[in-house]
C-alpha positions as CSV (number, residue, x, y, z in Angstrom):
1,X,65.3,92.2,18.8
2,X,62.3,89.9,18.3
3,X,58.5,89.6,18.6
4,X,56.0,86.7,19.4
5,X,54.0,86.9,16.2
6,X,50.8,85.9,18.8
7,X,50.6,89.1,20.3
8,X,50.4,91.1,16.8
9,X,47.2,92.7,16.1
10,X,45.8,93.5,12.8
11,X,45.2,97.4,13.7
12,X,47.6,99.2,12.4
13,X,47.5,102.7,12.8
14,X,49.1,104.7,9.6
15,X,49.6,108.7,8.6
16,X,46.6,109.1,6.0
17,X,47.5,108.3,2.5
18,X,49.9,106.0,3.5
19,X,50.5,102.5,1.8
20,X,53.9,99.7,1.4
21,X,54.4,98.4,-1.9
22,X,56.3,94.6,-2.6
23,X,58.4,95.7,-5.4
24,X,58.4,93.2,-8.0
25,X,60.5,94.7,-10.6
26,X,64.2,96.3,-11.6
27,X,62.7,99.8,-11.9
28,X,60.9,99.6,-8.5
29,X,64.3,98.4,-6.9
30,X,66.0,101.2,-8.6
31,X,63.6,103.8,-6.4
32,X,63.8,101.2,-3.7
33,X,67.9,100.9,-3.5
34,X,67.8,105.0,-3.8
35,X,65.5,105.3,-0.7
36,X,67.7,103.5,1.2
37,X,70.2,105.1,0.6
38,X,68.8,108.4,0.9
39,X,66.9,106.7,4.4
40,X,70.1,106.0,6.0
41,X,72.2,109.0,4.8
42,X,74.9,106.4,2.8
43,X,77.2,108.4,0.6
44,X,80.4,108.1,-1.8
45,X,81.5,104.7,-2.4
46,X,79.1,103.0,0.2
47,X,76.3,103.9,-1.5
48,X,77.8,102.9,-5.4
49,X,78.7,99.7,-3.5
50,X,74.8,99.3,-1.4
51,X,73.2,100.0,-4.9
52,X,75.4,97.7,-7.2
53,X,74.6,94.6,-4.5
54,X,71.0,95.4,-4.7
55,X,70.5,95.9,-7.8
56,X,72.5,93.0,-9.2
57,X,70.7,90.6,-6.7
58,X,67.3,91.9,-8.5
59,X,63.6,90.8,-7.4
60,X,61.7,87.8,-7.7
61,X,60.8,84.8,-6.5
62,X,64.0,82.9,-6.3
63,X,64.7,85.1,-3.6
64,X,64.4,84.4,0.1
65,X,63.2,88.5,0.7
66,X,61.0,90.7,-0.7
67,X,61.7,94.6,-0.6
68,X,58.5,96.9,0.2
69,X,58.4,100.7,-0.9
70,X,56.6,102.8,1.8
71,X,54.4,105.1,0.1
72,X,53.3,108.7,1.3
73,X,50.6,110.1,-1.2
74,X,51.8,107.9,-3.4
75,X,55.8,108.7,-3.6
76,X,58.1,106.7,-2.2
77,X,59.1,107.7,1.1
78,X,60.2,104.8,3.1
79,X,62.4,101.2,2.6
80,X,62.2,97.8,4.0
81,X,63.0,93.9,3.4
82,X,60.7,91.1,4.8
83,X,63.0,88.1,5.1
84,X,61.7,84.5,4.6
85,X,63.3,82.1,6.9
86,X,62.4,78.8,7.4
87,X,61.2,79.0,11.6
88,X,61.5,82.3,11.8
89,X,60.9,85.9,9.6
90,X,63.0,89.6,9.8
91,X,62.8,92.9,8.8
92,X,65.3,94.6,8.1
93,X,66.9,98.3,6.1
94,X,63.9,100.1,7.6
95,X,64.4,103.4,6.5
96,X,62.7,106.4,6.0
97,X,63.1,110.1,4.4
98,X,64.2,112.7,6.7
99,X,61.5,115.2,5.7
100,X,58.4,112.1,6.9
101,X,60.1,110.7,10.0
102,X,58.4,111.2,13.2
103,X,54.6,110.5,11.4
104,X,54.3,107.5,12.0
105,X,55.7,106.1,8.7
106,X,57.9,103.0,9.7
107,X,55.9,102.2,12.9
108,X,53.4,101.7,9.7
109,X,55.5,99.5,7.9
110,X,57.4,97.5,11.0
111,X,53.6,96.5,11.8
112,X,52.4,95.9,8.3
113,X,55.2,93.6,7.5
114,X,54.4,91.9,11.0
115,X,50.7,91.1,9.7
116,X,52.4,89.8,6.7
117,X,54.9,87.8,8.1
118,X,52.2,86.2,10.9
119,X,49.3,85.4,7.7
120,X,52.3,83.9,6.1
121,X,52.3,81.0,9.5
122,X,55.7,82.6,10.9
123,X,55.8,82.5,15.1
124,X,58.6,84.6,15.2
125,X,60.3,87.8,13.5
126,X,63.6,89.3,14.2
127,X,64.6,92.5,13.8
128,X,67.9,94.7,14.1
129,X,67.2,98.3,14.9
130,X,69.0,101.5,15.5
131,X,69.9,103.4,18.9
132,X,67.2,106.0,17.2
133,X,64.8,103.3,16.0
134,X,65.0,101.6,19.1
135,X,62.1,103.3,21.1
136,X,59.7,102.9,18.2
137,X,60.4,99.0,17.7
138,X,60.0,98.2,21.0
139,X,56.7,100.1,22.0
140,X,55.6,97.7,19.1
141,X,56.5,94.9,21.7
142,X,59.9,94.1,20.3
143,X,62.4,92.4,23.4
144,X,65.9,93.0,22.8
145,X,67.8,89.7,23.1
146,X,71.4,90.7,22.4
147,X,73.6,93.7,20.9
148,X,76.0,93.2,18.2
149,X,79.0,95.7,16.3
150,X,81.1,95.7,14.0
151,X,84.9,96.8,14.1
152,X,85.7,99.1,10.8
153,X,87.8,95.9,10.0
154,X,84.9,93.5,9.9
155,X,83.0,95.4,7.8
156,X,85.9,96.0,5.1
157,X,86.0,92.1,5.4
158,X,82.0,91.9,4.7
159,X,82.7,94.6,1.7
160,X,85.6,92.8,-0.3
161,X,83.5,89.1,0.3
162,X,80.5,90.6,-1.4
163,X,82.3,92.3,-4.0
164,X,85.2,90.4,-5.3
């Protein structure tokens, strides 16, 4: 999916007490990295292996992402990356609790880190969203451009490359 940066408004309309957070240090990613997995339901080995890549990439500016905490009455409740291309920007791991979906929360945050990534001079952000998310992305305006899987032996390929 994508979005013409032009037709992004600065309105954004958010559940009350609602704010994202850039996280800018190890303790932050630690809450961050266990929100996505929480968010997305990972368990067992996939979520040892989503936490040790995460965490050993750290934060900073060296870094061509920044990962944003979505906070509900000021816990953390939702996760998301803002990726820094050189044409063109993406979000992506936008995840939120069970117990807060369906208020709104990462409509919030898609949008918010569409402001961001447009006052940053970005034309263009893409974006890869679930069957579920699918609906929310592209009342947004999102187009969907192409579809892509992956065969279980792709991603065991993408596992061992990242963790040899």
């Amino acid at each position: 999916m994508a979005i013409d940066l032009a037709i992004v408004t600065e309105n954004v309309e958010q559940p009350k007490d609602f704010e994202i957070k850039r996280v800018t240090s190890q303790q932050e990613l630690d809450i961050w990295t266990n929100m996505l997995i929480k968010s997305f339901d990972i368990q067992g080995f996939k979520a040892e292996l989503y936490k040790k890549y995460f965490l050993n990439l750290g934060v900073g500016n060296h870094l061509n992402f920044n990962y944003y905490l979505g906070m509900l009455k000021r816990k953390p409740v939702a996760s998301s990356i803002l990726f820094k291309g050189n044409d063109a920007a993406g979000i992506y791991y936008v995840g939120t609790l069970p117990e807060v979906r369906r208020r709104g929360v990462a409509k919030a945050m898609v949008k918010q880190l569409l402001n961001k990534a447009k006052t940053r001079g970005y034309k263009i952000l893409v974006f890869h969203a679930s069957e579920t998310g699918y609906p929310i992305y592209k009342s947004i305006g999102f187009k969907k451009y192409y579809t892509t899987t992956f065969t279980r032996n792709q991603i065991i390929t993408l596992v061992k490359f990242f963790y040899q």
